[in-house]
C-alpha positions as CSV (number, residue, x, y, z in Angstrom):
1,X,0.0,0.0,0.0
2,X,1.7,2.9,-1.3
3,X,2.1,6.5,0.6
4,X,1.7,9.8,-1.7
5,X,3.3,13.0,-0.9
6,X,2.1,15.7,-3.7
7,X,4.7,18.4,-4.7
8,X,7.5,15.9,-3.8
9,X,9.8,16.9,-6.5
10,X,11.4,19.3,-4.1
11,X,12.0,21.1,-1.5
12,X,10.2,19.6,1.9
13,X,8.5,17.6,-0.3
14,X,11.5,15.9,-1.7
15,X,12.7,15.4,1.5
16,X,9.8,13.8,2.9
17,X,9.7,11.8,0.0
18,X,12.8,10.4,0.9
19,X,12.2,9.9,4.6
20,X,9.6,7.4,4.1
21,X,11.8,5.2,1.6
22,X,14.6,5.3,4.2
23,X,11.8,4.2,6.4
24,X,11.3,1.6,4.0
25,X,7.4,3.0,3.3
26,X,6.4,2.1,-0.5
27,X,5.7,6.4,-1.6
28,X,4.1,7.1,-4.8
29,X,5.2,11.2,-5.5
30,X,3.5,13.6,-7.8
31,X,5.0,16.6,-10.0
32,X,3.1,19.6,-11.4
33,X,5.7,19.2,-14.3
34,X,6.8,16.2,-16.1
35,X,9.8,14.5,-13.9
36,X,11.6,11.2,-13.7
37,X,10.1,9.3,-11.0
38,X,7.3,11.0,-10.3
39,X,3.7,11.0,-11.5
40,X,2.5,14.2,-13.3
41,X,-0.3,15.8,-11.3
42,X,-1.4,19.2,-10.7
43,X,-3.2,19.7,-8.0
44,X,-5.1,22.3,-8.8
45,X,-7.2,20.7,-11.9
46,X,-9.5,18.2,-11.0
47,X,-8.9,15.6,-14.2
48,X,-5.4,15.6,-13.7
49,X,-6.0,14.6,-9.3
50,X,-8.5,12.0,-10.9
51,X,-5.9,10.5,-13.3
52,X,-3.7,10.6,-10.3
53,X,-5.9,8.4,-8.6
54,X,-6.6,5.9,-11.8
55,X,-3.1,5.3,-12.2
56,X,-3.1,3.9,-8.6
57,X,-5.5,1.3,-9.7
58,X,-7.6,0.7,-6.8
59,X,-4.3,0.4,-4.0
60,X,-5.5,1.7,-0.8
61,X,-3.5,4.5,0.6
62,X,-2.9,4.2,4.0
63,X,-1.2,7.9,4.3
64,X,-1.9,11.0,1.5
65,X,0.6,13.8,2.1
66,X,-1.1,17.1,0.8
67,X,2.6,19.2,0.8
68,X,2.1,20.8,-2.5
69,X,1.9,24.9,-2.1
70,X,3.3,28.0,-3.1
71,X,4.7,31.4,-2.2
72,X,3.9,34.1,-4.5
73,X,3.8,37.4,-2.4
74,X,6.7,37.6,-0.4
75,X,7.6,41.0,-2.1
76,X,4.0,42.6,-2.8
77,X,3.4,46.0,-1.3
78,X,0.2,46.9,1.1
79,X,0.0,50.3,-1.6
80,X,0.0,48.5,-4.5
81,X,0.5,44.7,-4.9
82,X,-1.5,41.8,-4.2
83,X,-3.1,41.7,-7.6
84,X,-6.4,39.5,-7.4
85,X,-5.1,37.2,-10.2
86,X,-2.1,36.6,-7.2
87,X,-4.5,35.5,-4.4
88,X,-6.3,33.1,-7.2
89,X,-3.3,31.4,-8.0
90,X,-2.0,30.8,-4.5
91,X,-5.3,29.5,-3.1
92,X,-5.9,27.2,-6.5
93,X,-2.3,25.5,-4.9
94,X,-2.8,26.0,-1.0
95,X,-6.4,25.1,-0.7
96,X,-8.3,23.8,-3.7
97,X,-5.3,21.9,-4.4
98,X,-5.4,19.9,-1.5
99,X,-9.4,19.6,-1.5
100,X,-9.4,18.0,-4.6
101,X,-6.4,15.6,-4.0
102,X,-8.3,14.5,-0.9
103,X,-11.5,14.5,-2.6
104,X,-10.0,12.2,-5.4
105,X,-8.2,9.7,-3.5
106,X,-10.5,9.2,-0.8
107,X,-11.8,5.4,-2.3
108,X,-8.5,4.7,-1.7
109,X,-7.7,6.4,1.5
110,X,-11.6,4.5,3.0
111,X,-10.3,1.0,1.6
112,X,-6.8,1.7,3.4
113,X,-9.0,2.6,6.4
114,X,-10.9,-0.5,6.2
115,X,-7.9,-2.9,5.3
116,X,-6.0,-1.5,8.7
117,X,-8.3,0.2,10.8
118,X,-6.8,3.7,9.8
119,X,-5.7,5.7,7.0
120,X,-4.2,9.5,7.6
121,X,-3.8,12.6,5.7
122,X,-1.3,15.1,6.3
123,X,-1.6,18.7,5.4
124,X,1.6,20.5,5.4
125,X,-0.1,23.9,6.1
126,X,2.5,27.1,8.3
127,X,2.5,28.4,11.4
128,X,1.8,31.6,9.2
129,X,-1.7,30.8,8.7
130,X,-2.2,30.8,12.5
131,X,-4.3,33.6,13.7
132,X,-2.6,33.9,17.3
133,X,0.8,34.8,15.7
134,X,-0.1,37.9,13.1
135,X,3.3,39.1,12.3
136,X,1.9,41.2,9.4
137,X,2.2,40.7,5.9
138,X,2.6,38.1,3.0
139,X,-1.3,38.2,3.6
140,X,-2.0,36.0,0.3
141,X,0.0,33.3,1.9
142,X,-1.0,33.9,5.2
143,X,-5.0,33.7,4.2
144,X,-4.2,30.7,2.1
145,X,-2.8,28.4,4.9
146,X,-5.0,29.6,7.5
147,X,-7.8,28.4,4.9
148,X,-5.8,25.2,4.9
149,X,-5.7,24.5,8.1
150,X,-9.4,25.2,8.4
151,X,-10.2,22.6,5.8
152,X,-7.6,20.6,7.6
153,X,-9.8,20.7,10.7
154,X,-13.2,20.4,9.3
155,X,-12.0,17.4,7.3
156,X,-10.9,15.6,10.4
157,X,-14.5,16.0,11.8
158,X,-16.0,14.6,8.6
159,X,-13.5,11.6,8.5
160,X,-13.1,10.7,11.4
161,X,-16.2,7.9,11.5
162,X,-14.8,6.6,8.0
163,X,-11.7,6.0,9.8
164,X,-9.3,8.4,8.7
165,X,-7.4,10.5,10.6
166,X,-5.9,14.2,9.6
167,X,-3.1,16.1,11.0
168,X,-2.1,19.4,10.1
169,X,1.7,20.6,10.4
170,X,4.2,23.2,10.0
171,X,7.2,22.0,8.4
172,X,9.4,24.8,10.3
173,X,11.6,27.6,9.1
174,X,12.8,25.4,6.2
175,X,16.2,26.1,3.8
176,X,14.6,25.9,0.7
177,X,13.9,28.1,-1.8
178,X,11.0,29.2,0.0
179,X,12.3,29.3,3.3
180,X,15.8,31.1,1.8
181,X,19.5,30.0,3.0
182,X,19.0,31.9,6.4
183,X,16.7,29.3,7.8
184,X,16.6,27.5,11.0
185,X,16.7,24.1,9.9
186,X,17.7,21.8,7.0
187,X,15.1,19.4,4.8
188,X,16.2,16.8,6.5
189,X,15.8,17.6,9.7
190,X,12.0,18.9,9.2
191,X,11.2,16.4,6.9
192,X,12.5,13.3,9.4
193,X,10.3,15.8,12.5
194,X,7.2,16.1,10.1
195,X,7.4,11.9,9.5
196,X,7.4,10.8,13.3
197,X,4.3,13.4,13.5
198,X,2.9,11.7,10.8
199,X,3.3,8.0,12.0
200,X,2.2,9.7,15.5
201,X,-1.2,10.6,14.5
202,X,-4.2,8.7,15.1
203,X,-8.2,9.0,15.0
204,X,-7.7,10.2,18.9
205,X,-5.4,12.9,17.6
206,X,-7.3,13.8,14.6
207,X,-7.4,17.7,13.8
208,X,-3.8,18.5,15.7
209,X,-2.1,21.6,14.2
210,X,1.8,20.6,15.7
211,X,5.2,22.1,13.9
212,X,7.6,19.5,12.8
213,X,8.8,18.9,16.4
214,X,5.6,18.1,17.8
215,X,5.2,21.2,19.7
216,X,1.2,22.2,19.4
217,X,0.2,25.3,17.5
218,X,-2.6,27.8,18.2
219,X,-4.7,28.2,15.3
């Protein structure tokens, strides 16, 4: 039964990715853009999620890692940026995206549920999105994860009777090309953090918001 990570060509995705193989966990990873090794899926059309889960025939998925997500304001201006086309974009990735991902491969999460008594979904949302820390700005990005980690939670309440559990996380302050080379810690580090979280949750955890170390998060 294979794990899927989305957006795993790179970055934290990558490097979760590759923390489950070590953990010897069969993973299945998608790419918005044709790459070796990965299956071609982007997350924000639904036909292309659907062929996503065609191609995996029928496997239950006993874990779906929604890590996909963008950036795209961190130098917009409160005068003048944050063009509407900007916040369409980043909520097609950041929300939508992982709606429909969840939405199409949740036959195969149910039979994963039913083959083991669980199956889990991970949302790799921010601590920006969180409402108690408003730090101020990069509000596209902001608004998009806190949306994410409100889908996060209501999704947990919907699943948890079908046996599915869903944890929402914040990979850390991450060097990648997102996070920038001053960063806290390496992919590694949060990636191998954000897996024991993962194998961690349960249906009597369901709905957690915790950063890669486990510490809780106010939403």
């Amino acid at each position: 039964m294979p794990a899927v990570v989305t957006g795993a060509n790179r970055g934290i995705g990558a490097a979760i990715f590759k923390e489950l193989q070590t953990r010897g966990i069969d993973t299945i990873g998608t790419s918005r853009t044709p790459t070796n090794g990965f299956i071609t899926a982007d997350v924000t059309k639904k036909h292309s999620v659907d062929l996503l889960a065609k191609h995996l025939d029928g496997q239950p998925v006993p874990l779906l890692v929604c890590n996909a997500g963008v950036l795209l304001d961190r130098n917009e201006k409160l005068a003048d940026g944050y063009a509407p086309e900007i916040w369409s974009a980043c909520f097609e990735v950041n929300v939508t995206g992982v709606f429909l991902t969840v939405q199409a491969l949740l036959p195969q999460l149910q039979q994963a549920a039913v083959d083991q008594g669980s199956a889990k979904i991970a949302i790799v949302s921010s601590v920006m999105g969180s409402s108690a820390r408003p730090s101020g700005g990069t509000y596209i990005y902001r608004a998009s994860k806190a949306a994410a980690t409100n889908l996060g939670r209501n999704l947990a309440t919907d699943l948890h009777d079908l046996g599915i559990a869903v944890g929402i996380y914040h990979p850390g302050w991450v060097r990648t090309d997102m996070g920038g080379p001053s960063a806290d810690i390496s992919e590694s580090e949060s990636a191998a953090g954000l897996v024991e979280r993962f194998e961690a949750l349960s249906l009597g955890t369901t709905g957690c918001f915790l950063n890669w170390d486990g510490a809780e998060i106010d939403f």
